[in-house]
Backbone as a ProteinNet text record, in pm:
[ID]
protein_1_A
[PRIMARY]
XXXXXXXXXXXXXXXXXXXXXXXXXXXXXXXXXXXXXXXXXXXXXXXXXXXXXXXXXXXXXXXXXXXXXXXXXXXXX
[TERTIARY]
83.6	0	88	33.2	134.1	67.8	186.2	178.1	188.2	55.7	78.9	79.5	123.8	144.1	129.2	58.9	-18.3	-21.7	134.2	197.7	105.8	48.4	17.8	93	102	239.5	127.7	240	123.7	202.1	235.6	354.9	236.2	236.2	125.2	184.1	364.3	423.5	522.3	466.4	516.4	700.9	687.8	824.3	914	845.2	963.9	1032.3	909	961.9	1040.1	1025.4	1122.3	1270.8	1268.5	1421.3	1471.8	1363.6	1478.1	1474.2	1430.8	1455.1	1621.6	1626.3	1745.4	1842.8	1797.6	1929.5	2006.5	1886.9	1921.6	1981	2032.3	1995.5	1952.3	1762.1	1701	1664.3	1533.9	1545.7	1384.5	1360	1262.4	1123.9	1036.4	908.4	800.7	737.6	689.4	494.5	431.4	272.5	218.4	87.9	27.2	-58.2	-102.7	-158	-60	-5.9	137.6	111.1	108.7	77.8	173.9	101.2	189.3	120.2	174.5	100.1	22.7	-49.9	-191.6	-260.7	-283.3	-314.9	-311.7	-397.5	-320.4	-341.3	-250.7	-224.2	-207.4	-280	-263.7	-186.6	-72.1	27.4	144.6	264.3	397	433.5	501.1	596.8	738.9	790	965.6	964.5	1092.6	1134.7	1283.3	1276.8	1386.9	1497.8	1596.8	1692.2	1645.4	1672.4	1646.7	1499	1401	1239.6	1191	1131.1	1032.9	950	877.9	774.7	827	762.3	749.9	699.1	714.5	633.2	563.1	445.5	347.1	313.9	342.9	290.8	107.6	34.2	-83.4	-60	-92.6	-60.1	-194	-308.5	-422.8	-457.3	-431.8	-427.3	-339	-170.9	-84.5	-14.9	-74.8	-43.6	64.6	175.5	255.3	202.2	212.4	149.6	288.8	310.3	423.8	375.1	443.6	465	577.6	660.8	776.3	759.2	638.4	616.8	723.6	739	761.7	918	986.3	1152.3	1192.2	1092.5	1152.7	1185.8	1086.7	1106.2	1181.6	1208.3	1300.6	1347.8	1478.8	1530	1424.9	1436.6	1362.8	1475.9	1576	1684.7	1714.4
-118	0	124.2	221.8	321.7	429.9	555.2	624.2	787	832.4	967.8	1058.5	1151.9	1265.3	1383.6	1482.2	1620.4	1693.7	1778.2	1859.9	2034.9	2068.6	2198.5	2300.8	2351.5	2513.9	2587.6	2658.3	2780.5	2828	2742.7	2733.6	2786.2	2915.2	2966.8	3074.3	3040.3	3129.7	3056.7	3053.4	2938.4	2979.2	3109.8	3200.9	3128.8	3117.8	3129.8	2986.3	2850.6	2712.1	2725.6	2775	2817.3	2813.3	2958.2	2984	2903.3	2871.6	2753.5	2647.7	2541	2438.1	2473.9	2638.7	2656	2628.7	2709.5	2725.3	2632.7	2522.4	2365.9	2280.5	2320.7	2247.4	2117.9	2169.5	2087.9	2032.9	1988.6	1988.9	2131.8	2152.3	2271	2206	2251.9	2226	2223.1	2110.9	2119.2	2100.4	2174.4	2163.1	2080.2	2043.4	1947.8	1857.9	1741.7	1611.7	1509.8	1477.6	1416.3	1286.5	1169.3	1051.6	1004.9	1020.1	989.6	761.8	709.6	556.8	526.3	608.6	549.1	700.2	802.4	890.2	1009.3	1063	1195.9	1296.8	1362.8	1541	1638.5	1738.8	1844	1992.8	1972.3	2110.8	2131.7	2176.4	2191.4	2111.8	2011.7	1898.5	1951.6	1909.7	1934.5	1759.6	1743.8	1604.2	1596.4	1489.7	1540.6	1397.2	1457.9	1338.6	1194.2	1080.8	924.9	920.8	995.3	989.8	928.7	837	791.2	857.4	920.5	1030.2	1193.7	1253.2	1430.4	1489.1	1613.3	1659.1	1738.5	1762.3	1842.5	1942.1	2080.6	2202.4	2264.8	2202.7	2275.9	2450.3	2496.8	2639.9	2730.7	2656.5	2748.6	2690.8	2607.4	2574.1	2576.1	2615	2658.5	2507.3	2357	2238	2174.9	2101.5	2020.6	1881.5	1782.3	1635.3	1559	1425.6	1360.2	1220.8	1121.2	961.3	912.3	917.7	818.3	700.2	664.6	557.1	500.4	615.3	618.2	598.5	675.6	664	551.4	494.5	382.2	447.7	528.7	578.3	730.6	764.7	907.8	950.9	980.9	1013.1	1118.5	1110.1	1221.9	1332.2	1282.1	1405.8	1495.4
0	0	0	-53	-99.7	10.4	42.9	162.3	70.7	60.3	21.9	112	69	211.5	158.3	199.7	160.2	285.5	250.4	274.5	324.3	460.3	419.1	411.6	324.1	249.8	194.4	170.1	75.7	-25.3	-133	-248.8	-359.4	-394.1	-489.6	-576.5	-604.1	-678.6	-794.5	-918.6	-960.1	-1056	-1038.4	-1053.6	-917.6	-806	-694.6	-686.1	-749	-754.9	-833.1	-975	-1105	-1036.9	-981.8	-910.3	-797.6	-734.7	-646.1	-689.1	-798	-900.9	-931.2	-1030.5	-1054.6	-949.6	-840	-731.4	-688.2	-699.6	-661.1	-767.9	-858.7	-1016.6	-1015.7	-1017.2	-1033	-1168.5	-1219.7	-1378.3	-1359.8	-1456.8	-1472.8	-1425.4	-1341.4	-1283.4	-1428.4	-1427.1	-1565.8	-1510.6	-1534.8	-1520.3	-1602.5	-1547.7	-1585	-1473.9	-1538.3	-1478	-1392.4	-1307.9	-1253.5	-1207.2	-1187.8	-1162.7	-1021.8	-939	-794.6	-788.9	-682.3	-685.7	-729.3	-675.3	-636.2	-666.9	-723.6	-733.7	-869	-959.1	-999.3	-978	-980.1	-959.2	-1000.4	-1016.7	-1122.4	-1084.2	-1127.6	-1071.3	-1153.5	-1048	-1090.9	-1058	-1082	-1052.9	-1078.4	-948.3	-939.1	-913.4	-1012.8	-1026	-889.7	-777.1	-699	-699.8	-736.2	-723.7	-706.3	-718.3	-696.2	-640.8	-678.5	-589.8	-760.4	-689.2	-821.4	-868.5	-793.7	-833.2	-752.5	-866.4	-802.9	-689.7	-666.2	-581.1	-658.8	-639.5	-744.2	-663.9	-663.9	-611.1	-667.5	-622.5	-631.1	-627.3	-726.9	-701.7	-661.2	-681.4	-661.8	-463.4	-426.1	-310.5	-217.5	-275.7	-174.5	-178.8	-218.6	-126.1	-241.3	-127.7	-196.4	-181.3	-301.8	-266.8	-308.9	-275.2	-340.6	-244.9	-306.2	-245.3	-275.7	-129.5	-103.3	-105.2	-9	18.2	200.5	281.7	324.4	381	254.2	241.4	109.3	95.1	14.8	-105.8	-168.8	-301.6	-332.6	-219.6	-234.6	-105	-72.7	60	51.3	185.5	276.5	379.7	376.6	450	323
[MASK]
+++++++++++++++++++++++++++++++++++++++++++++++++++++++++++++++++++++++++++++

């Protein structure tokens, strides 16, 4: 069973993910429909190092969503 987790933030600036993607050299946050386990999601997805899936920034709700699966599928430090 897969472990989603919905993050409350208030990430509703999609310029400011832009620049810290860069800062981090991440790859570019790409919008859309995002497919987490067991779930889909409609946002910005930042793709993060060895995580199987994204984190998708809801921008009209502020909320980040993503599934590790509880460390298994993407460090969490």
């Amino acid at each position: 069973m897969s472990h989603i987790v919905t993050v409350n933030v208030e990430i509703r600036d999609a310029e400011a993910v832009r620049s810290a993607c860069h800062r981090l050299t991440l790859s570019e946050p790409v919008h859309g429909k995002h497919r987490l386990f067991s779930a889909e999601v409609v946002g910005l997805a930042v793709e993060l190092p060895d995580w199987r899936y994204p984190v998708v920034c809801d921008l009209s709700t502020g909320q980040a969503h993503y599934d590790n699966y509880n460390g298994h599928w993407g460090g969490q430090t």
